[in-house]
C-alpha positions in Angstrom: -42.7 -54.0 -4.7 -39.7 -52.2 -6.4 -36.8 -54.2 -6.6 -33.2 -53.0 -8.4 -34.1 -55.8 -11.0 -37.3 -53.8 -12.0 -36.0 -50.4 -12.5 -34.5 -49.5 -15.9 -31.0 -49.4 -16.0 -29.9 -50.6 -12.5 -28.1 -53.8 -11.3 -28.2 -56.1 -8.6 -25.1 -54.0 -7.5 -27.0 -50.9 -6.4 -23.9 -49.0 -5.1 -20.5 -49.3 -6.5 -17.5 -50.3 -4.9 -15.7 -46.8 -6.5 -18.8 -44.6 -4.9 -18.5 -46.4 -1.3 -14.7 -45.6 -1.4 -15.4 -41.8 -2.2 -17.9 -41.3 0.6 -15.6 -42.7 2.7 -13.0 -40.2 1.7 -15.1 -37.5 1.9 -16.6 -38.0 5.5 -13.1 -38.2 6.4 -11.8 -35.1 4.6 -15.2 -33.4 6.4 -13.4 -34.9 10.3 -10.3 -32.9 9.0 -11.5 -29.7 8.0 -13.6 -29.9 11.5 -10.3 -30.7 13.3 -8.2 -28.1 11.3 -10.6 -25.3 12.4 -12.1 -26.4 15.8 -9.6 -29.1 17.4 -6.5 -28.5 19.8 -4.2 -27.0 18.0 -6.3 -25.7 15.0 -6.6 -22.1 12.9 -8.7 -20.6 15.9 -5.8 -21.8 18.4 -2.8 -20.6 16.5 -5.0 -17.1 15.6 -5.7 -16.5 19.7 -2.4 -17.4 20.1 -0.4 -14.9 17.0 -2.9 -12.2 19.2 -1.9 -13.1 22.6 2.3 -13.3 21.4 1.9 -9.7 19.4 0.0 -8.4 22.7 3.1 -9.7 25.2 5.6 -7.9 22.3 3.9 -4.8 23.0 4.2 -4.9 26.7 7.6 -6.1 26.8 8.6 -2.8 24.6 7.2 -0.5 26.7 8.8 -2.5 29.5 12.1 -2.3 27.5 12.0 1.2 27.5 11.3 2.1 31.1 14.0 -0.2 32.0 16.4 2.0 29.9 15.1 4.8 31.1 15.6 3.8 35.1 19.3 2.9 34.2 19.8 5.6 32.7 18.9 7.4 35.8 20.3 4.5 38.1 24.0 5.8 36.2 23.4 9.3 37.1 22.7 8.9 40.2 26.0 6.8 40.6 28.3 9.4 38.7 26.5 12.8 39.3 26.3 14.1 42.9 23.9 17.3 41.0 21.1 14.4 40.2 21.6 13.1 43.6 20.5 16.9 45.2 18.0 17.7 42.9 16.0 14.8 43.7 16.4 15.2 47.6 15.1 18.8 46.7 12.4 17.5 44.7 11.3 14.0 46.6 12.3 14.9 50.2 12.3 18.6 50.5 15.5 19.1 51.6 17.9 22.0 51.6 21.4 23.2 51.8 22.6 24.2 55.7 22.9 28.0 54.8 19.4 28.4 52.8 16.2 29.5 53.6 13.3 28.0 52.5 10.1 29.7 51.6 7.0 27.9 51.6 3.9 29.7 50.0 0.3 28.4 50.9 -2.7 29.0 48.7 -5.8 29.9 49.9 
């Protein structure tokens, strides 16, 4: 039988106090990397979430602009009676009481 008295150079203390201490430390420096990358709140969580914030900035641009763009259109059509006519030409196909309106079919 092998005992720690019978091998060269080894104690009755097979493992040091210092060596326990630093095993200890590293299993729990492993938990944290884990929980740094993988847990609530981690790298992968703030990453989705960076992706998600710049994607909702994009939208709300382009949302931005068409809401300029309709009160733009919404002023217009409060100051100019011309934009008011051209669109009930264009939208509802109406016309003046003295023209005549042509409508061509293609076959």
């Amino acid at each position: 039988m092998v005992t720690a008295m019978s091998l060269p150079g080894y104690s009755d203390r097979l493992v040091s106090p210092m060596k326990i201490i630093l095993a200890i430390l590293f299993v729990l420096l492993v938990l944290l990397q884990i929980k740094l990358w993988s847990g609530d709140g981690g790298i992968v969580d703030t990453v989705q979430l960076q992706r998600a914030v710049d994607q909702q900035r994009l939208e709300n641009s382009a949302l931005t602009e068409r809401n300029r763009a309709l009160e733009a259109e919404v002023e217009d059509l409060k100051k100019g009676i011309d934009a008011i006519e051209e669109r009930a030409r264009s939208e509802l196909g109406l016309i003046k009481q003295d023209e005549t309106f042509f409508q061509t079919v293609d076959e």
